[in-house]
N, C-alpha and C positions, 0 to 999 in steps of 0.2 A: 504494500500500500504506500508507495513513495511517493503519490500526490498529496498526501498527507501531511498535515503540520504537530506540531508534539501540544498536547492541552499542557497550560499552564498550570504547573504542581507548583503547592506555597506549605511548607511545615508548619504547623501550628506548636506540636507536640511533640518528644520522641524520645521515653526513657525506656529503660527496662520493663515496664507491665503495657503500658499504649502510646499509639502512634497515631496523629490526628493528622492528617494533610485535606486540602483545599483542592477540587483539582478543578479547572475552569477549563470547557471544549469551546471553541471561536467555533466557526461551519469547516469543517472540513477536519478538525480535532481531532486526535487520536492519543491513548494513552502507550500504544506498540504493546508489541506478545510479550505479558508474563503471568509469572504463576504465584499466587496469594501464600505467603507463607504461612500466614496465620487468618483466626477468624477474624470477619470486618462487617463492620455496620455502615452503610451509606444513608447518608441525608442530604435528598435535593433541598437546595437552597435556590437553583433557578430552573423549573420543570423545564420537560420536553422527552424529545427521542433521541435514545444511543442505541447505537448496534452493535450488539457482542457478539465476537468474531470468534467462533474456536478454534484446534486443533487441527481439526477435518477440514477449515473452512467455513465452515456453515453460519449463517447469521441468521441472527436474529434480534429484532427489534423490541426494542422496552420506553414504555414511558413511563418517564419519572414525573411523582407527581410534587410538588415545592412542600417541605415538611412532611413528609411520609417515608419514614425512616426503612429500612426493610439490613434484612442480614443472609450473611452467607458462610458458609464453614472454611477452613481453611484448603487451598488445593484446588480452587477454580481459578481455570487456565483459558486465556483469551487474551484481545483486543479490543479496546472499546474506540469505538470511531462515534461521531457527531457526522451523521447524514446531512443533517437539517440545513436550514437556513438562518438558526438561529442559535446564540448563546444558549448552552446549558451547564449546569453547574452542580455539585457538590460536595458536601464532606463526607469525608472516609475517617470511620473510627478503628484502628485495628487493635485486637486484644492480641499481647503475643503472653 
C-alpha cells in the first residue's frame, strides 16, 4: 500500500502496566502491518471508516463511532488504512 501516508501517532502514556497513544488517519492514513502485542482498548475520538487489512489480504471495513470504546485481545495482526474522505481519529489504550 505505498500510496499511503503513515496516521499521525502522539504518546500520551508509556510505562511498564499501559501505553496510551493518539493515533490520527488524514484520507489516505494508514497505520502499516503489525501485530498487537498486548491487549488494547480503542476510543474514537473523531468517528468514521477504517479498513482493517489482514494477513491474507482481506479487508474489511468498520465504523467507528466518537466515544464508543470497544476492545480486542492481544495478537491481532493487520493494517489499518482510512479509505474515506475524511479525518478519523482515536485513542488506543494498551494493557501490557
Amino acid at each position: 500500500m505505498s500510496d499511503y501516508v503513515p496516521a499521525e501517532v502522539t504518546v500520551f502514556a508509556d510505562d511498564d502496566r499501559v501505553r496510551v497513544t493518539r493515533f490520527r488517519f488524514p484520507p489516505r492514513g494508514e497505520t502499516g502491518w503489525h501485530v498487537h502485542a498486548h491487549a488494547y482498548v480503542v476510543t474514537p475520538t473523531v468517528g468514521g471508516v477504517l479498513t482493517m487489512v489482514d494477513a491474507e489480504g482481506n479487508a474489511t471495513e468498520h465504523t467507528l463511532t466518537t466515544g464508543e470504546a470497544y476492545y480486542r485481545p492481544s495478537g491481532v495482526a493487520h493494517n489499518v488504512v482510512n479509505l474515506s474522505d475524511a479525518v478519523v481519529e482515536f485513542v488506543e489504550t494498551e494493557i501490557k
